[in-house]
GUMI-340284 format. One record per atom (N, C-alpha, C): residue number from 1; atom name; x, y, z. Coordinates in steps of 0.1 Angstrom, whole numbers, plus 5000, padded with zeros to 4 digits. Atoms other than C-alpha are relative to their C-alpha. Last residue first. Layout:
<sites>
{site NUM,CA,{X,Y,Z}}
...
</sites>
This chain:
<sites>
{site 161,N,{5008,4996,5007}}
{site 161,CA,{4861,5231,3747}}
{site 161,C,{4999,5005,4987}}
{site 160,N,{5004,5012,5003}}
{site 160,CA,{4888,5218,3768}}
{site 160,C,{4987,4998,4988}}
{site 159,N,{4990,5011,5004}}
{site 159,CA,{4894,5248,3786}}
{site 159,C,{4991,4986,4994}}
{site 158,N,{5004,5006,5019}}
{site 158,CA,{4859,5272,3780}}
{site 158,C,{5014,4990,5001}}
{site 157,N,{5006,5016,5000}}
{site 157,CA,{4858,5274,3821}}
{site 157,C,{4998,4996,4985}}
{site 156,N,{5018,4996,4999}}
{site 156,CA,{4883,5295,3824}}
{site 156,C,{4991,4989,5000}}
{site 155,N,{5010,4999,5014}}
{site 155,CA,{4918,5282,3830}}
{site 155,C,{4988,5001,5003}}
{site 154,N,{5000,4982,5007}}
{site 154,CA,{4943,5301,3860}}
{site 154,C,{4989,4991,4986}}
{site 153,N,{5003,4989,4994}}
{site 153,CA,{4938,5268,3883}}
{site 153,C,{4996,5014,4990}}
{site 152,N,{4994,4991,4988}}
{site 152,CA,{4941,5245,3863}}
{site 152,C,{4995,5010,5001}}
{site 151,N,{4999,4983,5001}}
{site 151,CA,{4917,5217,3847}}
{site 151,C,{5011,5006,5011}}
{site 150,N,{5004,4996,4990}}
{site 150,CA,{4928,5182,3843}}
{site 150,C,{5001,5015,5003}}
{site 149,N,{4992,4985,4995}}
{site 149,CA,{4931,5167,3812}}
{site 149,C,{4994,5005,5012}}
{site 148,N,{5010,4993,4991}}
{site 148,CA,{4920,5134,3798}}
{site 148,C,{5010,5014,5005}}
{site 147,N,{4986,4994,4986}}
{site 147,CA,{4934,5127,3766}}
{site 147,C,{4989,5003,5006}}
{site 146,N,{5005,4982,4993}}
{site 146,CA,{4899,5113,3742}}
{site 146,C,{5014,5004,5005}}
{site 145,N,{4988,4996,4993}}
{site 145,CA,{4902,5082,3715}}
{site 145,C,{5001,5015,5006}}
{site 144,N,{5005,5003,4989}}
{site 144,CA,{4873,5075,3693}}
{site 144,C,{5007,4998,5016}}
{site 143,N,{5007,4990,5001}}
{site 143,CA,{4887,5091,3665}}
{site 143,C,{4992,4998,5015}}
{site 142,N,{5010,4994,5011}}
{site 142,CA,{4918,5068,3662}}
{site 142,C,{4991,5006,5007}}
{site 141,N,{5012,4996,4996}}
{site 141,CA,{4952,5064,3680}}
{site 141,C,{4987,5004,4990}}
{site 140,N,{5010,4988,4998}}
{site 140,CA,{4973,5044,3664}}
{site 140,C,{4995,5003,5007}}
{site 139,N,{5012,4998,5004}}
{site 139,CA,{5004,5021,3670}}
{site 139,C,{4994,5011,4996}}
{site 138,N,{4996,5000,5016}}
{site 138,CA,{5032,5019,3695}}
{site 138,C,{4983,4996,4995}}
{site 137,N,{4998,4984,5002}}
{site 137,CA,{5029,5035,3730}}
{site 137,C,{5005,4995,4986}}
{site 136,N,{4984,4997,5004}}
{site 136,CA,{5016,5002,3744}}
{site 136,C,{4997,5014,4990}}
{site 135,N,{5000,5005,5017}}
{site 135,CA,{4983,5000,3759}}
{site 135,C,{5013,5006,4999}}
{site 134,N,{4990,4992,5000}}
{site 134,CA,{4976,4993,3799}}
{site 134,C,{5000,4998,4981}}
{site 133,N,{4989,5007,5003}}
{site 133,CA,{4942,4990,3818}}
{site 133,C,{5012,5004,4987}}
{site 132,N,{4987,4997,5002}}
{site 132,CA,{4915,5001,3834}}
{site 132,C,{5009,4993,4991}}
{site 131,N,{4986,5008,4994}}
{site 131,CA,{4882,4993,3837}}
{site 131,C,{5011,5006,4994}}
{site 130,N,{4991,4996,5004}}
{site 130,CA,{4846,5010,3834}}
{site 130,C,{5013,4992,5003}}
{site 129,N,{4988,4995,4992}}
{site 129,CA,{4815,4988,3834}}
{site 129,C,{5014,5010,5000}}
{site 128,N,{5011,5004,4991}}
{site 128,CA,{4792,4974,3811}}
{site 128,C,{5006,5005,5015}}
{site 127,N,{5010,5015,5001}}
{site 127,CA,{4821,4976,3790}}
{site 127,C,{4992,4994,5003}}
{site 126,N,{5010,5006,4991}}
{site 126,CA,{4837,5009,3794}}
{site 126,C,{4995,4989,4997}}
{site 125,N,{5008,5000,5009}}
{site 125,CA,{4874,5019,3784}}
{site 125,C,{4986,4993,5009}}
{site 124,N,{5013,5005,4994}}
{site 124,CA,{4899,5032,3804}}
{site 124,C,{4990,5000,4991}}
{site 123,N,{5011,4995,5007}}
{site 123,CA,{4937,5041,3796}}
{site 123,C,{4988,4992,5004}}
{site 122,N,{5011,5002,4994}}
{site 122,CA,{4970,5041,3813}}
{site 122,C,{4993,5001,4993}}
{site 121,N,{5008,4994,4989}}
{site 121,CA,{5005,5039,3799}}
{site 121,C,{4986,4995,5002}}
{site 120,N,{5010,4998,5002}}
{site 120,CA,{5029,5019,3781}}
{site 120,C,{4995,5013,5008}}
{site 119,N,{5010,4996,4986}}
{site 119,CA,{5061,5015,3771}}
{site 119,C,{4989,5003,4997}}
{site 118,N,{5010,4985,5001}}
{site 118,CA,{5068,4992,3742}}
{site 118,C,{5000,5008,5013}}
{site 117,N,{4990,4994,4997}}
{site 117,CA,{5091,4959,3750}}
{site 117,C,{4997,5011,4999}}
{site 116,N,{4988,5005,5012}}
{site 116,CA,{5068,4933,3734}}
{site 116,C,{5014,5011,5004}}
{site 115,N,{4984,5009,4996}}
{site 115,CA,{5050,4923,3769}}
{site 115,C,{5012,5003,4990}}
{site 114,N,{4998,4993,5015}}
{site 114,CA,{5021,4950,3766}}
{site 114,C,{5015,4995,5009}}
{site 113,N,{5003,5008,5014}}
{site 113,CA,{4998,4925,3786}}
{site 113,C,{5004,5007,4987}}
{site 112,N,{5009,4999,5002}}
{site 112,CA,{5000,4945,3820}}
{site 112,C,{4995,4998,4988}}
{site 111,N,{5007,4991,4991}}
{site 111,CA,{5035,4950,3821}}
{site 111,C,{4982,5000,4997}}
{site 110,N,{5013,5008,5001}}
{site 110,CA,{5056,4925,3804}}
{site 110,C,{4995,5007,5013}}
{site 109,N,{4996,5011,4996}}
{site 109,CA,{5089,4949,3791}}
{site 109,C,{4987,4994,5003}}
{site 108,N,{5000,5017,5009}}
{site 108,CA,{5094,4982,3778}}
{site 108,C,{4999,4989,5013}}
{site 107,N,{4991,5004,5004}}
{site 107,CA,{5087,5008,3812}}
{site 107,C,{4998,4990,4986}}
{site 106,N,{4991,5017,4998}}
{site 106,CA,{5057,5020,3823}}
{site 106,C,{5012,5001,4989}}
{site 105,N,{5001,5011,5008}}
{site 105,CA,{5041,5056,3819}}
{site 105,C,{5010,4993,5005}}
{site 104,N,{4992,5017,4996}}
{site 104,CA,{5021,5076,3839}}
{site 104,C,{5005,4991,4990}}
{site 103,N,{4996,5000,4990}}
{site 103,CA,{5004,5111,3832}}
{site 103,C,{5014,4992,5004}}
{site 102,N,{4989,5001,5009}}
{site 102,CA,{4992,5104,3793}}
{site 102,C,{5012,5000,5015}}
{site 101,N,{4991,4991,4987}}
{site 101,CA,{4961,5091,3810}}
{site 101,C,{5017,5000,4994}}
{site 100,N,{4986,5005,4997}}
{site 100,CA,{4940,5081,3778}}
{site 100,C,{5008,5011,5009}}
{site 99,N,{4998,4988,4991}}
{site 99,CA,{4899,5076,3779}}
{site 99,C,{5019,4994,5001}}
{site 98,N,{4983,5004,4990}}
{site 98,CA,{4890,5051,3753}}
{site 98,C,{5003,5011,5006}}
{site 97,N,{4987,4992,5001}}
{site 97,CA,{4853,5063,3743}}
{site 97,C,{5015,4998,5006}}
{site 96,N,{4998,5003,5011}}
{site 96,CA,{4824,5044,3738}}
{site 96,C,{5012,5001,4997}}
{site 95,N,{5002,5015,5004}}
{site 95,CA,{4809,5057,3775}}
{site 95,C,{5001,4999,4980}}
{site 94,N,{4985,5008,5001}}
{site 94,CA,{4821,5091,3781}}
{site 94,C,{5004,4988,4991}}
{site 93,N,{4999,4996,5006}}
{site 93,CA,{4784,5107,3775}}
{site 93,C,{5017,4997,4995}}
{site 92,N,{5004,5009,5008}}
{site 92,CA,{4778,5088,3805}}
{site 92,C,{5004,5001,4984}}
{site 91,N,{5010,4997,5013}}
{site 91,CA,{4793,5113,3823}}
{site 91,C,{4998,4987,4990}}
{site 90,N,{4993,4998,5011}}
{site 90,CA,{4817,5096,3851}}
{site 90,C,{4987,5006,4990}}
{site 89,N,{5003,4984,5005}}
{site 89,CA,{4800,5104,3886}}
{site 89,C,{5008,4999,4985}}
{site 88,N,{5012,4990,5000}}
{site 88,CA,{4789,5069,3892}}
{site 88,C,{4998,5010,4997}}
{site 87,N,{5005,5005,5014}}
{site 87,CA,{4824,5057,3884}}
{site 87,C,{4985,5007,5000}}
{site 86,N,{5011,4992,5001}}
{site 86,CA,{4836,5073,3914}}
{site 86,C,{4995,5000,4990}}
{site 85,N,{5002,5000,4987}}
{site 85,CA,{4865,5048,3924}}
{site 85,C,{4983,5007,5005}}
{site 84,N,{5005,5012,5004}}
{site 84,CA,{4868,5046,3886}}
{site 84,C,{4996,4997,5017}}
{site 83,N,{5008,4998,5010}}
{site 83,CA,{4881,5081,3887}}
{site 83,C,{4986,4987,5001}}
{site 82,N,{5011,4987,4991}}
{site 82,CA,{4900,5080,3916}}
{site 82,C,{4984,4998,4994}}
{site 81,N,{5006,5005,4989}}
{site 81,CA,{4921,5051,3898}}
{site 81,C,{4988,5005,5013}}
{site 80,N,{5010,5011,5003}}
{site 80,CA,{4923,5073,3866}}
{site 80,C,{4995,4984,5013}}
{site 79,N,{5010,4996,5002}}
{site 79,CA,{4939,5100,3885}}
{site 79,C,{4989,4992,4996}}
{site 78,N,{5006,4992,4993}}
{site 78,CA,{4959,5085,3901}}
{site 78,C,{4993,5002,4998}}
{site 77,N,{5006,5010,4992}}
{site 77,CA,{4973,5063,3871}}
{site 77,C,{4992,5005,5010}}
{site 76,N,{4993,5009,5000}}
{site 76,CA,{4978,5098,3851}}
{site 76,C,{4995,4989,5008}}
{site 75,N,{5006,5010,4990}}
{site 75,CA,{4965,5128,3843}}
{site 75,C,{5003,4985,4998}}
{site 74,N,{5002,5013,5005}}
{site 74,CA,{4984,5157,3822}}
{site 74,C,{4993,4995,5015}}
{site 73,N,{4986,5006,5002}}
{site 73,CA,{4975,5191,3825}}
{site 73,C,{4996,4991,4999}}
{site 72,N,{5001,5008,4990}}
{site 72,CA,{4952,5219,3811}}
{site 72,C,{5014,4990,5000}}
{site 71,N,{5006,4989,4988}}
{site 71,CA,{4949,5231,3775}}
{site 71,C,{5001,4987,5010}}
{site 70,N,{5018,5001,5000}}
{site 70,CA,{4969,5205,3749}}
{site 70,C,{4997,5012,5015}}
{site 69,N,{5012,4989,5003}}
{site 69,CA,{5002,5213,3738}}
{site 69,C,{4990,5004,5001}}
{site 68,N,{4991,4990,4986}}
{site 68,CA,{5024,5190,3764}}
{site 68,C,{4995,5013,4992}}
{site 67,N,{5003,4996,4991}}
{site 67,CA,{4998,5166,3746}}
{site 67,C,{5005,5011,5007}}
{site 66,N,{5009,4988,5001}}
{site 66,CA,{5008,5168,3711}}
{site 66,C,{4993,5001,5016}}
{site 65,N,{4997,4988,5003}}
{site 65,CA,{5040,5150,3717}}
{site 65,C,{4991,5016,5001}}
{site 64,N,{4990,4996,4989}}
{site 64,CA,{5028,5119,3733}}
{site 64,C,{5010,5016,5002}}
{site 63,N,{5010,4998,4992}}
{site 63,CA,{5003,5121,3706}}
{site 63,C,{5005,5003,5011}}
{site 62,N,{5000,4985,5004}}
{site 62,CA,{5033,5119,3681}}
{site 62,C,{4986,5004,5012}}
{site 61,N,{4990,4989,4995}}
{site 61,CA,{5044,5088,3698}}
{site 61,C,{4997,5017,5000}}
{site 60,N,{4999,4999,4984}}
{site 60,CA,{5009,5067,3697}}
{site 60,C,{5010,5013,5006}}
{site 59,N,{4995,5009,4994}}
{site 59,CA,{5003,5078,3661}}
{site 59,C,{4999,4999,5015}}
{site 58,N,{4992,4996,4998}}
{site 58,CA,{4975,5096,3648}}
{site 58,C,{5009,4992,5005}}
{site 57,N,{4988,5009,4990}}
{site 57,CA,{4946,5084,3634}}
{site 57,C,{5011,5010,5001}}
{site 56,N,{5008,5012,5005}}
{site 56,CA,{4912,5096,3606}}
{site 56,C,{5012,4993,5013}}
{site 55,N,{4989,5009,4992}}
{site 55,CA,{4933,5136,3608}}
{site 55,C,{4989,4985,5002}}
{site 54,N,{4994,5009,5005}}
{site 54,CA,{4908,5158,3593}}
{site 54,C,{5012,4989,4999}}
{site 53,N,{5014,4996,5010}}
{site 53,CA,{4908,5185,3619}}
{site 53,C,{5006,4990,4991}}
{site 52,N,{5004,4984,5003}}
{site 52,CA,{4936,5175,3647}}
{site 52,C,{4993,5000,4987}}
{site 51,N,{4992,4998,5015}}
{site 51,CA,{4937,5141,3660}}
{site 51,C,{4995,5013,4995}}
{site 50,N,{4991,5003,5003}}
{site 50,CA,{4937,5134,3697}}
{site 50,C,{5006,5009,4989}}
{site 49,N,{4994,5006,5012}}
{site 49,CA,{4910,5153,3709}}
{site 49,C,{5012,4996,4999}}
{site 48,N,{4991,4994,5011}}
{site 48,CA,{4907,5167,3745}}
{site 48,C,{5001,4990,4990}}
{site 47,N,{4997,5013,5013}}
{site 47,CA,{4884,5152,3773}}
{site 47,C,{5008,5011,4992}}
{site 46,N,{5009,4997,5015}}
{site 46,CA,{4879,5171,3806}}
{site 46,C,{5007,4990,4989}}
{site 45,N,{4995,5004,5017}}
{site 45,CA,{4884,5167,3841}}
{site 45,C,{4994,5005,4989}}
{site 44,N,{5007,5004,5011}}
{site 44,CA,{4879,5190,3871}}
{site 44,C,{5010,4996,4990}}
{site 43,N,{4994,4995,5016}}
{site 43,CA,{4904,5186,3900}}
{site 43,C,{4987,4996,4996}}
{site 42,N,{5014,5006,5010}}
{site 42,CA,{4885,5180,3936}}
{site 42,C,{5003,5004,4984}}
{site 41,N,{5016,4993,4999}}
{site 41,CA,{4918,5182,3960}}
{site 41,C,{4991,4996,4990}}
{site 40,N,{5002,4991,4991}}
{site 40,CA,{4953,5168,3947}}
{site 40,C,{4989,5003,4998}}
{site 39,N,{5013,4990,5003}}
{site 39,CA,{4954,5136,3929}}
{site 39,C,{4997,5006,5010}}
{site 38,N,{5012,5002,4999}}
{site 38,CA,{4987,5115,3931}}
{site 38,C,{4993,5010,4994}}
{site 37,N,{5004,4997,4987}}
{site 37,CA,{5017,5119,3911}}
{site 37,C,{4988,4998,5006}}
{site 36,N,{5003,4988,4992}}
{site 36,CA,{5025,5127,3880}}
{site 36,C,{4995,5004,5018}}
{site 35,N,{5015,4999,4991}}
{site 35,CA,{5042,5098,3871}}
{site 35,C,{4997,5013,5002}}
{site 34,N,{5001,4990,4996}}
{site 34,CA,{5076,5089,3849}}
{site 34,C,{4986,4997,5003}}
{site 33,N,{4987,4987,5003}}
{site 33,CA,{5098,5062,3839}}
{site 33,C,{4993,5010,5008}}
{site 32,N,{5003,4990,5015}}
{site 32,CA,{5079,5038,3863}}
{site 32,C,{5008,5011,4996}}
{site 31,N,{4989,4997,5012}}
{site 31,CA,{5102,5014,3880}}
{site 31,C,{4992,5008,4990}}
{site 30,N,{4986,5001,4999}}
{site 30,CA,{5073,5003,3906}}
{site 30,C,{5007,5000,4989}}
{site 29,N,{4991,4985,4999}}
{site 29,CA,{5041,5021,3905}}
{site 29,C,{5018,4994,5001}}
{site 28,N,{5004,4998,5013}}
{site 28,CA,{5020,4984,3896}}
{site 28,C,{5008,5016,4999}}
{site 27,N,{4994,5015,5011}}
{site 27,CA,{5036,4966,3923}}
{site 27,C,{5001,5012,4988}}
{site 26,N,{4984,4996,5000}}
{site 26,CA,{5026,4997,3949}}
{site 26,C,{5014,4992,4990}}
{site 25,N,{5002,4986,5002}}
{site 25,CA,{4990,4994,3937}}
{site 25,C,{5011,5003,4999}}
{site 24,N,{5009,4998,5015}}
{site 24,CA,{4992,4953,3940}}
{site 24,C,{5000,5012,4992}}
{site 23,N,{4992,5006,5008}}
{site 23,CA,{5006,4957,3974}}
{site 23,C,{5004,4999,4988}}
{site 22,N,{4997,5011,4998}}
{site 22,CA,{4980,4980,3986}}
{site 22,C,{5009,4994,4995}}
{site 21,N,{4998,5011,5010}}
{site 21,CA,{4985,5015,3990}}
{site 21,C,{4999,4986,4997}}
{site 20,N,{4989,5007,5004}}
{site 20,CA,{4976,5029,4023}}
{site 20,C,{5001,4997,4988}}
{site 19,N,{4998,5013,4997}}
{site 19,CA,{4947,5054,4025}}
{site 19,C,{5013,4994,4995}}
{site 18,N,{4989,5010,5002}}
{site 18,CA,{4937,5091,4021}}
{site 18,C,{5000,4983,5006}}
{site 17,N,{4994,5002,4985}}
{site 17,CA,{4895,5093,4025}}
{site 17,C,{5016,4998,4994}}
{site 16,N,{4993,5014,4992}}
{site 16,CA,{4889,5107,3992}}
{site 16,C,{5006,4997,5011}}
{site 15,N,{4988,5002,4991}}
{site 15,CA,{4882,5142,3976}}
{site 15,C,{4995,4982,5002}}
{site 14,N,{4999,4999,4988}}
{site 14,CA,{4857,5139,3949}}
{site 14,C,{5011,4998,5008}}
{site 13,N,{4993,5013,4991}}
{site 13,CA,{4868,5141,3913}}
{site 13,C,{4997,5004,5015}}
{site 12,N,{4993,4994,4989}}
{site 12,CA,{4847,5167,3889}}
{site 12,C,{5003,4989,5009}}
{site 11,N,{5001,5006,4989}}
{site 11,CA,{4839,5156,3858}}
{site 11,C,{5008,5005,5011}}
{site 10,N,{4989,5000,4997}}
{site 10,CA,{4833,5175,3823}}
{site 10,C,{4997,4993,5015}}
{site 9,N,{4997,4989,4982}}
{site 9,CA,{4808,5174,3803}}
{site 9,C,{5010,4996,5004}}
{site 8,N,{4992,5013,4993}}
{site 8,CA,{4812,5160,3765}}
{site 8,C,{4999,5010,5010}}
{site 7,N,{5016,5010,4995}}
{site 7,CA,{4794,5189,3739}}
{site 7,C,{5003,4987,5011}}
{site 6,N,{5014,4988,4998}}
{site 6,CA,{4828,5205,3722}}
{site 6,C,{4990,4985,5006}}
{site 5,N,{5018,5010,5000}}
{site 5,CA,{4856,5179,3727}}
{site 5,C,{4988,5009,4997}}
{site 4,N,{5009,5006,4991}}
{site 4,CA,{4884,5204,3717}}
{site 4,C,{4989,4990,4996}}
{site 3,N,{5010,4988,4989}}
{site 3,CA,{4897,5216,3684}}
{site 3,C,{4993,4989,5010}}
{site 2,N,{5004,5008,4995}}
{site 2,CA,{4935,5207,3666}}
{site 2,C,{4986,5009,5012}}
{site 1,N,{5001,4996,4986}}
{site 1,CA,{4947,5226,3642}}
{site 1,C,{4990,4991,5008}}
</sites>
């Protein structure tokens, strides 16, 4: 069974002036299979494990599986662009940690340096910095790997915990 991040805070997303899309933004949303959409009001995030109690990796697919199990919902490009928009308010306590938006995923084909035909999605890692960018849905996930999740409405505050 699979148990929460215990000890990792959680983040709360400032509203945002709406604004246009840029080119670039509307490039990178074109022909995706699936989205969730923007980012309504000040959602709290949280982190969620991949691999369930002694588990060392999990695959990419079956991860894609275990999410539509996890507390909370998915988050996606939106979200992670908001995110990074308010890098200042990320918990430090983040930093080491691949952050994955299971939200948004891309088509096979050369999308952000996952050219072999894979879809991908979203994920953020820090580097002296946080950045974005895209990993194919083939592979592992290992221990150092979070889902981000976005609280709802009806969950207490132990989701994700």
């Amino acid at each position: 069974m699979m148990t929460g991040t215990q000890s990792l805070p959680e983040m709360v997303l400032r509203e945002t002036p709406s604004r246009d899309l840029t080119e670039a933004e509307l490039l990178m949303r074109k022909g995706l299979i699936s989205d969730i959409g923007p980012v309504v009001g000040q959602p709290t995030l949280f982190l969620e494990r991949i691999q369930a109690d002694g588990e060392t990796y999990v695959k990419k697919t079956e991860m894609m599986d275990r999410v539509k199990e996890m507390p909370g919902g998915p988050t996606g490009l939106s979200y992670a662009e908001r995110m990074l928009e308010q890098e200042d308010g990320i918990p430090v306590e983040w930093r080491g940690l691949t952050l994955v938006f299971t939200g948004t995923v891309w088509p096979g084909g050369k999308v952000g340096g996952c050219s072999r035909g894979y879809q991908a999605i979203v994920c953020a890692h820090y580097v002296g910095k946080w950045i974005l960018y895209l990993d194919s849905l083939i592979g592992d996930w290992f221990p150092f790997c979070r889902v981000v999740r976005v609280r709802l409405d009806t969950e207490g505050s132990e989701a994700g915990k």
